[in-house]
C-alpha positions as CSV (number, residue, x, y, z in Angstrom):
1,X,11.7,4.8,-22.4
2,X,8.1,4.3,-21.5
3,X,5.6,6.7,-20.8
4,X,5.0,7.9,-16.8
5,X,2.3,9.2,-15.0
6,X,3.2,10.4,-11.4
7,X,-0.2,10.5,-9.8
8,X,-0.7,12.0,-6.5
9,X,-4.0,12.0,-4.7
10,X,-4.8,14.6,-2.4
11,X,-7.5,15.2,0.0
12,X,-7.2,18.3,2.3
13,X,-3.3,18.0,2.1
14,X,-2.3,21.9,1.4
15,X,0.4,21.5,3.4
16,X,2.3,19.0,2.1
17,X,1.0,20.0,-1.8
18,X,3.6,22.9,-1.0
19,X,6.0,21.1,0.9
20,X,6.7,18.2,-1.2
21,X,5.9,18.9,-5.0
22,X,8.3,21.1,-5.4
23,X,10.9,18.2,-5.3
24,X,8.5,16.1,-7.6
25,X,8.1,18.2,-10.2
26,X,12.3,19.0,-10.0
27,X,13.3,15.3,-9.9
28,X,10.7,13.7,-12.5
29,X,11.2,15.1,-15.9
30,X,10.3,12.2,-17.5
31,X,6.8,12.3,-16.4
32,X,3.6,13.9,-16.6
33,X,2.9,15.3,-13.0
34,X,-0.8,15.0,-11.9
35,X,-2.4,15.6,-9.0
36,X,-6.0,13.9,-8.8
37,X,-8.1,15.8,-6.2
38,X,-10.7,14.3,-3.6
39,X,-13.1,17.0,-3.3
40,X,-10.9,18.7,-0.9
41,X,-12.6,21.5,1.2
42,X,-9.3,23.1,2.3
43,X,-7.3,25.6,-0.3
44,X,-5.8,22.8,-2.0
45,X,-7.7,23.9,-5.5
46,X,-6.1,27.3,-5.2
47,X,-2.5,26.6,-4.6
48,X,-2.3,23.9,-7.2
49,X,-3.7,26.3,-10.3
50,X,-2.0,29.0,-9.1
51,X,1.3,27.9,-7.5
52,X,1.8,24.8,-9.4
53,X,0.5,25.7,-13.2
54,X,2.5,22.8,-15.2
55,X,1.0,20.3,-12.8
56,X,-2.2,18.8,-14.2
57,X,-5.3,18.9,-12.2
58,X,-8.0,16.1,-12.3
59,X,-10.8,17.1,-9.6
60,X,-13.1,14.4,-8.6
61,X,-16.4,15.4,-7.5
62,X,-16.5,13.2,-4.0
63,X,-13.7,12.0,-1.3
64,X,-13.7,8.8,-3.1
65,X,-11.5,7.3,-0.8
66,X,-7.5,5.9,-1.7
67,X,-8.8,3.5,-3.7
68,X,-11.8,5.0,-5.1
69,X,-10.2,8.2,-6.1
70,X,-7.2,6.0,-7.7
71,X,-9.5,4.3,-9.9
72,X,-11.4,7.0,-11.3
73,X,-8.6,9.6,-11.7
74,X,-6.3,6.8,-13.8
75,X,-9.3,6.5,-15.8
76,X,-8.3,9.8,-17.4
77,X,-5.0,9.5,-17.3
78,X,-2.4,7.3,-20.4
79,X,0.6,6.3,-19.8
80,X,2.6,2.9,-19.8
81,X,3.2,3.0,-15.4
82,X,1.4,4.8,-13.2
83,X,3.3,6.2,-10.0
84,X,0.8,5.6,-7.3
85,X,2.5,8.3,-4.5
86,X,1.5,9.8,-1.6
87,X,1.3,13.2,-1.0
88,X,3.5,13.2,1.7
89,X,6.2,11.9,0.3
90,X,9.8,13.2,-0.1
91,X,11.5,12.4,-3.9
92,X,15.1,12.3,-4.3
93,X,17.0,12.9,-7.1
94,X,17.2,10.1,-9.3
95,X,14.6,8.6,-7.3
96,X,12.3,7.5,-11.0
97,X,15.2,5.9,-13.2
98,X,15.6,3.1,-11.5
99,X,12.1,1.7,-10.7
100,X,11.4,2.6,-14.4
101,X,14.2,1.3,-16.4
102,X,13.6,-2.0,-13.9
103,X,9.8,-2.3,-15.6
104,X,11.0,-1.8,-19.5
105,X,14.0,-4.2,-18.9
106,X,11.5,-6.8,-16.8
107,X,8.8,-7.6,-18.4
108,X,7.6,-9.8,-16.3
109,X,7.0,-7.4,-13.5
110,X,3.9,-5.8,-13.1
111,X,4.9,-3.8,-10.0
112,X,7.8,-2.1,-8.0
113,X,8.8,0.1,-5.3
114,X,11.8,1.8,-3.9
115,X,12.8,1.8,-0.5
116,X,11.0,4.2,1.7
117,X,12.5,5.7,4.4
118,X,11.0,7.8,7.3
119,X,11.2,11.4,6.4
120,X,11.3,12.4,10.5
121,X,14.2,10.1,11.2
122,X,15.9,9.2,8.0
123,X,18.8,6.9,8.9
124,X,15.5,4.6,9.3
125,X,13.0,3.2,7.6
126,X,9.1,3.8,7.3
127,X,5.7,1.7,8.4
128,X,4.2,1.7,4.6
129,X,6.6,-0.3,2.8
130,X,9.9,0.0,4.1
131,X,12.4,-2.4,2.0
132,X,9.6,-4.9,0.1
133,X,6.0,-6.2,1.5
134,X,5.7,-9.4,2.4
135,X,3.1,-11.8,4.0
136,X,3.2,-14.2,6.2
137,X,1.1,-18.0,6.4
138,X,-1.8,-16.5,7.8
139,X,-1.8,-13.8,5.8
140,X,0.1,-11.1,8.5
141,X,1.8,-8.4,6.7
142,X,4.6,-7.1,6.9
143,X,8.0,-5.6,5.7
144,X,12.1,-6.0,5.4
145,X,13.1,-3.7,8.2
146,X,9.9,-3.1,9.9
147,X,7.9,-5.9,11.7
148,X,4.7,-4.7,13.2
149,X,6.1,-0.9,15.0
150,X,9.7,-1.7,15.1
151,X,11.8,0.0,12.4
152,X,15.3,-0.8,11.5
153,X,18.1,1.6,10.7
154,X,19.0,1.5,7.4
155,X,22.6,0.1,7.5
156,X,23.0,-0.7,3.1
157,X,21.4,-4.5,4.2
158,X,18.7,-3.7,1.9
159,X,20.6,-2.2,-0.8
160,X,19.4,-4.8,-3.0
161,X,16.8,-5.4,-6.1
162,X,14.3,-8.4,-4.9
163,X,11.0,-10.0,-5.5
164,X,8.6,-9.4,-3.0
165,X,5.1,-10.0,-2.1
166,X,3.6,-6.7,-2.2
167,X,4.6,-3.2,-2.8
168,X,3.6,-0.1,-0.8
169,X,0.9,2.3,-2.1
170,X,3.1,5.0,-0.7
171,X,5.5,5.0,-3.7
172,X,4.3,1.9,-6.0
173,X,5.1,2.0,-10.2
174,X,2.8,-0.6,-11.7
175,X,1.7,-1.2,-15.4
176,X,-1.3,0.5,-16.6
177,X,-2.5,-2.4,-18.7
178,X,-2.9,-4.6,-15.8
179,X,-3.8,-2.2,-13.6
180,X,-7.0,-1.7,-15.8
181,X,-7.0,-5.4,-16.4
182,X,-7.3,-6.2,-12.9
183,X,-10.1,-3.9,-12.5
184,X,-7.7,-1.2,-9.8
185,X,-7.6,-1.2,-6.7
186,X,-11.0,-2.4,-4.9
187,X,-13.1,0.3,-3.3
188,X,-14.7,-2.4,-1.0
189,X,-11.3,-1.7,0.9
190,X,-11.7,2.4,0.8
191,X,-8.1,2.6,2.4
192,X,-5.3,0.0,3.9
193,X,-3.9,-2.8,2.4
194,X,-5.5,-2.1,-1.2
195,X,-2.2,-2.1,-2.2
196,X,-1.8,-5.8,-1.3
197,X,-4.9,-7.2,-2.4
198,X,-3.8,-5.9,-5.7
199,X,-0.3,-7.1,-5.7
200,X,-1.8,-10.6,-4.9
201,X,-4.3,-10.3,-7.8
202,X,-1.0,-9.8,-9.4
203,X,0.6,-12.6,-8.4
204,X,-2.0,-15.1,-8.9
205,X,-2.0,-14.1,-12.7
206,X,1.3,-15.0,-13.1
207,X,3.3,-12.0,-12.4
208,X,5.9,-10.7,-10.1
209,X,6.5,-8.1,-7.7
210,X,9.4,-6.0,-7.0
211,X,11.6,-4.0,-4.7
212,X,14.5,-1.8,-6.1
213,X,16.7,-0.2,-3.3
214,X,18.6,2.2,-5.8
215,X,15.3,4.3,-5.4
216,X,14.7,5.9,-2.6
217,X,12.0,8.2,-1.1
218,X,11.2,10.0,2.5
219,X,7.6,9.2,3.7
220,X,5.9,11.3,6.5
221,X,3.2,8.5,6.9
222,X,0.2,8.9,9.0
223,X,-0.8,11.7,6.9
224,X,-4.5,10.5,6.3
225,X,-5.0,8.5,9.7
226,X,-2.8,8.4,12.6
227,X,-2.1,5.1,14.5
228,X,-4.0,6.0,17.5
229,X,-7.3,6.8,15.3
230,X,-9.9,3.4,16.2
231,X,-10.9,4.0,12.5
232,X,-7.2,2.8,11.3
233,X,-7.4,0.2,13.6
234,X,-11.1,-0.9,12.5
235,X,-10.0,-0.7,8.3
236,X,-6.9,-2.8,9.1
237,X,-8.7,-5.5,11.0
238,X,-11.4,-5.8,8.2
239,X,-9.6,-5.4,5.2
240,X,-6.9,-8.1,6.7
241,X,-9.8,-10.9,6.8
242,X,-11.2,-9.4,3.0
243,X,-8.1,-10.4,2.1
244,X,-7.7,-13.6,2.8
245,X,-11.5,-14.5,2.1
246,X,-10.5,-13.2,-1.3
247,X,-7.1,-14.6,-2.3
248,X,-6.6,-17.8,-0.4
249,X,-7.3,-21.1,-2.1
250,X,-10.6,-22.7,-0.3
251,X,-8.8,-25.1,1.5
252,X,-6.4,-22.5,3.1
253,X,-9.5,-20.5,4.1
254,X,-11.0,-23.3,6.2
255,X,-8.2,-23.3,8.6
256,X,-6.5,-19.8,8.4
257,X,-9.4,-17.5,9.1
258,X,-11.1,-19.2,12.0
259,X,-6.8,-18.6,13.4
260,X,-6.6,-15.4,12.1
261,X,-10.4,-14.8,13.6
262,X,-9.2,-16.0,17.2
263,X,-6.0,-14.0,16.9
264,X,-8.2,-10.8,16.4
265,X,-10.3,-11.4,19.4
266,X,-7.0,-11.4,21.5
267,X,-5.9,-8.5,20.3
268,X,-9.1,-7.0,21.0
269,X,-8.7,-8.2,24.6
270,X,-5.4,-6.8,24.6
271,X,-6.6,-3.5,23.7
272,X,-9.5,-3.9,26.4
273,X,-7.2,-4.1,28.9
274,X,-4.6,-1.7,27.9
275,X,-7.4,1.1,28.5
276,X,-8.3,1.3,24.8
277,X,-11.9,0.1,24.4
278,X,-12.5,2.4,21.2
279,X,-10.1,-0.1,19.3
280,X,-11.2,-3.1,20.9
281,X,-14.5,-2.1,19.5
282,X,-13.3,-1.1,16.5
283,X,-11.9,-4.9,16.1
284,X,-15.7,-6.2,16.9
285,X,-17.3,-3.7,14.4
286,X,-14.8,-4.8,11.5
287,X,-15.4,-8.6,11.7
288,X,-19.1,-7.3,12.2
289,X,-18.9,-6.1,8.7
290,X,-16.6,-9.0,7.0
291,X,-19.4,-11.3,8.3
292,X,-22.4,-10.1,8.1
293,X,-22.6,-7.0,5.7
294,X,-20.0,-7.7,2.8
295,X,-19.1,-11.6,3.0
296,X,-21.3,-12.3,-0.1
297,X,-19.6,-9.9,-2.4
298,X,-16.4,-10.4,-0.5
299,X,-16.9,-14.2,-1.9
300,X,-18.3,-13.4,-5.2
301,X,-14.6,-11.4,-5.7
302,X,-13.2,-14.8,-5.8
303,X,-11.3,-15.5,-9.0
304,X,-9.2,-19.1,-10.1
305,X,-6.0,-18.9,-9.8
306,X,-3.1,-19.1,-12.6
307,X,-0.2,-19.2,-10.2
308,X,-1.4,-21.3,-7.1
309,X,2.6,-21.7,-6.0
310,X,3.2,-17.6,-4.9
311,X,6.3,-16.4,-4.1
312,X,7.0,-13.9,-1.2
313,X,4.8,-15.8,1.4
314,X,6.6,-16.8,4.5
315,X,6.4,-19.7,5.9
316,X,6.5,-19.3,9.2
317,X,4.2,-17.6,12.0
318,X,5.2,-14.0,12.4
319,X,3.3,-13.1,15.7
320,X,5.1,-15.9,17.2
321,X,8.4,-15.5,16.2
322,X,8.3,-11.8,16.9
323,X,6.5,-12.2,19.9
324,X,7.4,-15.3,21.8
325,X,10.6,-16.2,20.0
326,X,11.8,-12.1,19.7
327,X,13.1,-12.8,16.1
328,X,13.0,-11.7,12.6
329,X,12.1,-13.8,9.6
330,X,15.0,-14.7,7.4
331,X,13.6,-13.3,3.8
């Protein structure tokens, strides 16, 4: 069997260090266990040398971010995957056999995830990855059994092992070598939807994406940001356009961002009118930034394409069909 690495990042997260490693450490033999730390100022250094000894310890000297801190700790760390898993994340027994044996009999596959679950109401499943990331045509995001806040009960439909468009940084197990290849995850993005700009980097090199539901974890979510934070709401706005300025073909750009552009404004309205002006704001000061700070090295990020035909995209227009038509895309 390969070599794994499960590498937790942690920034000020005492309290789920001791609720959830426990279970890591139990159900992951087969790994090395590291925690890489973001300069926490909480007693997070503490507990880990002196609760959790046989857990390795990389401290990094700043808050580098999710995708910072990622990219430096794995520098220092060699092993065939990397488990990329949130700290606030409940393993299961059994939970690593599947998504591993998957990547040494696939090898095809650069990346996986299990299913993930909510750990507060587990007969359901969780915001950050649910059953398999996909996107749709202009580039919305989204899961199998959770379309923008609504979560579906976890009934066995998504018992299954499929390609996908992206997998969740929650709980993703990706190759090393193209990990490194691909130069990580980019710190441009500090935090939300990394995960898929790298899964598409992925894919336009020729390589596919997985889901395998005979994994499963428990995520808490929210642990970093919470939904009603205008921050959250200002890095998903602007890292949603980065990624299309990055990944779609120039032809595809010319129509899809002045849409997806229009489509931000009204939900900036939306939140206007709702009462919530800090995340209407929060809208204006991320395409602020996509336009006129970071378009020119947003641009300069653009790389040719070896796989122009992706799979996992769907077709059709999510906001509409959720919205308008109240349906779910059949993937």
């Amino acid at each position: 069997m390969s070599t794994v690495a499960v590498v937790i990042l942690n920034y000020n997260g005492e309290h789920f260090l001791r609720q959830f490693l426990p279970a890591v450490i139990e159900y992951s033999n087969e790994a090395e266990i590291i925690v890489a730390d973001n300069a926490s100022t909480d007693q997070s250094i503490t507990i880990l040398t002196k609760e959790f000894p046989t857990v390795r310890l990389i401290q990094l000297k700043n808050n580098f971010g999710f995708c910072g801190g990622y990219n430096r700790a794995l520098q220092e760390v060699n092993a065939d995957y990397y488990v990329l898993l949130n700290s606030d994340v409940e393993v299961t027994a059994l939970w690593l056999q599947p998504v591993v044996q998957f990547l040494d009999n696939n090898l095809n596959v650069a990346a996986v995830q299990p299913k993930i679950k909510s750990f507060h109401n587990k007969e359901y499943f969780e915001y950050a990855g649910a059953a398999g990331g996909f996107i749709d045509s202009l580039g919305y995001p989204f899961c199998r059994g959770r379309i923008f806040d609504e979560l579906e009960k976890d009934l066995g439909q998504y018992n299954d092992t499929k390609e996908i468009f992206w997998a969740t940084g929650a709980c993703m197990v990706v190759r090393s070598k193209l990990y490194h290849q691909l130069g990580g995850l980019d710190e441009d993005f500090f935090a939300h939807m990394e995960e898929i700009d790298l899964c598409w980097r992925l894919k336009r090199q020729g390589h596919s994406i997985y889901y395998v539901g005979d994994s499963t974890v428990y995520h808490v979510g929210g642990g970093t940001l919470a939904k009603v934070n205008p921050k959250k709401t200002y890095l998903n706005f602007r890292n949603g356009l980065s990624l299309l300025i990055k990944n779609l073909t120039f032809s595809a750009l010319l129509w899809k961002l002045p849409f997806r552009v229009m489509l931000d404004y009204v939900a900036a309205l939306r939140f206007l009118l709702t009462g919530q002006g800090k995340h209407a704001w929060a809208i204006v000061c991320a395409h602020g930034d996509v336009f006129f700070v970071k378009l020119g090295s947003t641009l300069s990020k653009r790389t040719s394409s070896h796989n122009p035909r992706l799979t996992g995209i769907y077709s059709g227009l999510l906001i509409w069909q959720h919205f308008i038509e109240k349906r779910k895309p059949s993937i």
